[in-house]
N, C-alpha and C positions, 0 to 999 in steps of 0.2 A: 504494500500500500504506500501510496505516495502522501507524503505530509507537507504542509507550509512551512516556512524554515522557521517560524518562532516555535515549532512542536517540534521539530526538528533536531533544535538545539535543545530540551528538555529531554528528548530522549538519550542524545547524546549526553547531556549532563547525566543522567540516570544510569547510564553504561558507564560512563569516568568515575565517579561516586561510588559505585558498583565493586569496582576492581580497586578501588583505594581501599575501601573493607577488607574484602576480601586479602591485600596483601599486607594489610594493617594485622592480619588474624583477629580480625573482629565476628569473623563471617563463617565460623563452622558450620559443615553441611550446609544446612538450611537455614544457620539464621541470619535474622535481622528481615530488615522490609524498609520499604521506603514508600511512598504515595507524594504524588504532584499535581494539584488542582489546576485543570488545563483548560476551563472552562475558559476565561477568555482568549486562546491562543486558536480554539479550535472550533468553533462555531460551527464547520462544516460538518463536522459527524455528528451532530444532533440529526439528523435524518437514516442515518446507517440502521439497519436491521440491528435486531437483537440478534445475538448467538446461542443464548442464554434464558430459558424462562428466570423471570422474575426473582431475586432469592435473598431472602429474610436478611437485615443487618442485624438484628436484634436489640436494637433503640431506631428512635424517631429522630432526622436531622432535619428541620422545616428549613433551615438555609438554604440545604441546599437542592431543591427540587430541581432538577434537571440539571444541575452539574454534571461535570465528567472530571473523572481523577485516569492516570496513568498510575498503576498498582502492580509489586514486582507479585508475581503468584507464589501461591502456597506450594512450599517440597520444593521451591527453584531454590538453586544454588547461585550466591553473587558472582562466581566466577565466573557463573553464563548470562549472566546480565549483563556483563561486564562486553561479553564478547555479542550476544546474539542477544538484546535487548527483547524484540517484540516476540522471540521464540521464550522467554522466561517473563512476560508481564502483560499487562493487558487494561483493556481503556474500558472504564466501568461510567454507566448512566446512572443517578438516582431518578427513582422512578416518583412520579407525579405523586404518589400517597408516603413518599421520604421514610418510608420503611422498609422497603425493598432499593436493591440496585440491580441492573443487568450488565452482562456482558457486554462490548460492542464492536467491540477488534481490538486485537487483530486475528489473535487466533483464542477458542473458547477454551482459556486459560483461568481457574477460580485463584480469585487476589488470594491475600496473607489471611493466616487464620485470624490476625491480628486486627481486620479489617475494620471490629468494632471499634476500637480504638484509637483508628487513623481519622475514621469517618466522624464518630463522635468530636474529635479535636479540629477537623476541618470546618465542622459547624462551629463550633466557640471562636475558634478564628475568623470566621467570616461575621460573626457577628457582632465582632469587638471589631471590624473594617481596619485591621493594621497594614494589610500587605501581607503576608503569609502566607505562601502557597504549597510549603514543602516539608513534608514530616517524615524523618528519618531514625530508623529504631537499628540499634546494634547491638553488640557486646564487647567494648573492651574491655580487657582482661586485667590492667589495674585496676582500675574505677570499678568493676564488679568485686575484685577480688578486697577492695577497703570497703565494697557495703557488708562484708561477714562482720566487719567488725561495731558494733553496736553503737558504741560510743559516737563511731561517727555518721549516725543516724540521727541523732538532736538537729530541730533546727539550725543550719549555719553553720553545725560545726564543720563539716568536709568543705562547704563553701569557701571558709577564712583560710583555712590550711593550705587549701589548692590555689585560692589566691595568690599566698603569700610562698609558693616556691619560686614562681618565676612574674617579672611585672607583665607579661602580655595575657597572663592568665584574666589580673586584676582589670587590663585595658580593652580585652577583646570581650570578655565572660562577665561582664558588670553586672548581672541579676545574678550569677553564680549557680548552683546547681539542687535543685529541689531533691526532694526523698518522696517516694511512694513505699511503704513496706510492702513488703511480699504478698501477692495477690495473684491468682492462678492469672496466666500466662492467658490473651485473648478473649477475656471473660469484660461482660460492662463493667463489673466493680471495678476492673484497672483503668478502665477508659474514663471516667467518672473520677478516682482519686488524680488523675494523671490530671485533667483539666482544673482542679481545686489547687494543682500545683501549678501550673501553667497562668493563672494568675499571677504568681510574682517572679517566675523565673521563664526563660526558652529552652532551657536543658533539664532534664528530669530522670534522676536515677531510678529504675525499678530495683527493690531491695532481691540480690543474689540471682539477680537476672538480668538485664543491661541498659543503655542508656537511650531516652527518646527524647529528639531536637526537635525543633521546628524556627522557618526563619525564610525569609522571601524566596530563598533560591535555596536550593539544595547544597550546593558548595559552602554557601554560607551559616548554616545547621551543622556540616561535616567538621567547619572549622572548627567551632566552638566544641564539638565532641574531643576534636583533637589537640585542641590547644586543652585543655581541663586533663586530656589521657598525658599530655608531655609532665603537667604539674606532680599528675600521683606518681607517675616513673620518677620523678625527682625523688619523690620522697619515699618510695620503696627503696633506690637506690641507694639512698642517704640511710637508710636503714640498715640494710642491708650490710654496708659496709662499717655499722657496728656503732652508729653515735642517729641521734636524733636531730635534723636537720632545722638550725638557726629559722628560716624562714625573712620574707621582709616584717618590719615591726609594722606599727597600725600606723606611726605618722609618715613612714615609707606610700603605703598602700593611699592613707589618706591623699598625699601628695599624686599618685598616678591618679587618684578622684577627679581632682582638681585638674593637674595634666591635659586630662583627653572628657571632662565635661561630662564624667559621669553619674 
């Protein structure tokens, strides 16, 4: 199928994105997911057949009634997203009654099981009007591996920390990174705690399970995942090598505040 070139470049963005997971080892087997609200780029496939009867999201998005999202599917693996994008994803309608979506190319591909949660967050998005078109769910493997640890599950606390290994964390991640405790994987309850975080933050730990961005473009969600994963590698590292790492102090941090008008 032939695309306009602004859907063009979102897919391409979605295959580049794809393979940086992927070679990040964020992206075992099957996870993670990504979704990108294509509604304005794509106009013309509102007409396309269904592939797909109608199938349950299981909540209601009244935003988004007849939107279309690009959604990587359920059981793909990023490294084929990476390379054969519309052979591992697929362009989903919300249907007129916002509680179903269909298929609609490219090929009849069922999105992420995770889909409640993408779509759930696409509505909050849309109807806070920021700009947000792009929600990206992974796992890396520092930042999962400091949610085992309790303590830094308190409000803030992993926030300050990861702040404060390196300043671009503090410059680039200024709301810092939310907590969801552990909640089955795909289920509303996650989609539902995940947007009561998404209130004060764009980045959001699921507790022992990975992290989910959202942010106008795709590359721009990715960063903040990875600038936040360079901070906890600091501070594993720092650990690791047998002393607790200094960090910046708060009037350091407070200054990059000020700095870059955060």
């Amino acid at each position: 199928m032939i695309y306009n070139e602004q859907l063009t470049k979102i897919i391409t963005e979605v295959a580049q994105v794809s393979g940086y997971l992927w070679e990040k080892g964020w992206a075992e087997r099957n996870g993670g997911n990504i979704s990108y609200n294509i509604t304005s780029v794509a106009s013309e496939l509102q007409s396309l057949k269904a592939l797909s009867n109608p199938m349950e999201i299981g909540i209601t998005v009244p935003g988004l009634r007849g939107a279309m999202f690009l959604v990587t599917g359920t059981g793909k693996r990023m490294r084929y997203v990476a390379t054969e994008p519309m052979d591992n994803a697929a362009i989903i309608r919300i249907c007129d009654n916002c509680t179903h979506y269909e298929i609609i190319a490219e090929k009849n591909i069922r999105p992420t099981s995770e889909i409640p949660s993408h779509l759930a967050i696409h509505n909050y998005l849309q109807d806070r009007s920021i700009g947000y078109k792009a929600v990206v769910h992974t796992h890396p493997t520092e930042l999962v591996a400091m949610s085992h640890n309790r303590a830094f599950l308190k409000k803030d606390v992993l926030t300050k920390l990861l702040w404060s290994m390196i300043p671009e964390t503090r410059a680039f991640c200024p709301k810092g990174l939310g907590i969801v405790p552990y909640t089955l994987p795909g289920s509303v309850e996650l989609a539902l705690a995940t947007i009561e975080q998404l209130k004060d933050y764009d980045v959001v730990m699921w507790e022992k399970h990975g992290v989910l961005a959202v942010g106008e473009t795709l590359v721009e969600a990715f960063d903040m995942i990875d600038t936040l994963s360079k901070s906890a590698q600091i501070y594993i590292n720092s650990r690791s090598m047998g002393y607790e790492p200094e960090g910046l102090s708060e009037q350091q941090m407070n200054e990059l505040k000020d700095a870059f008008n955060l």
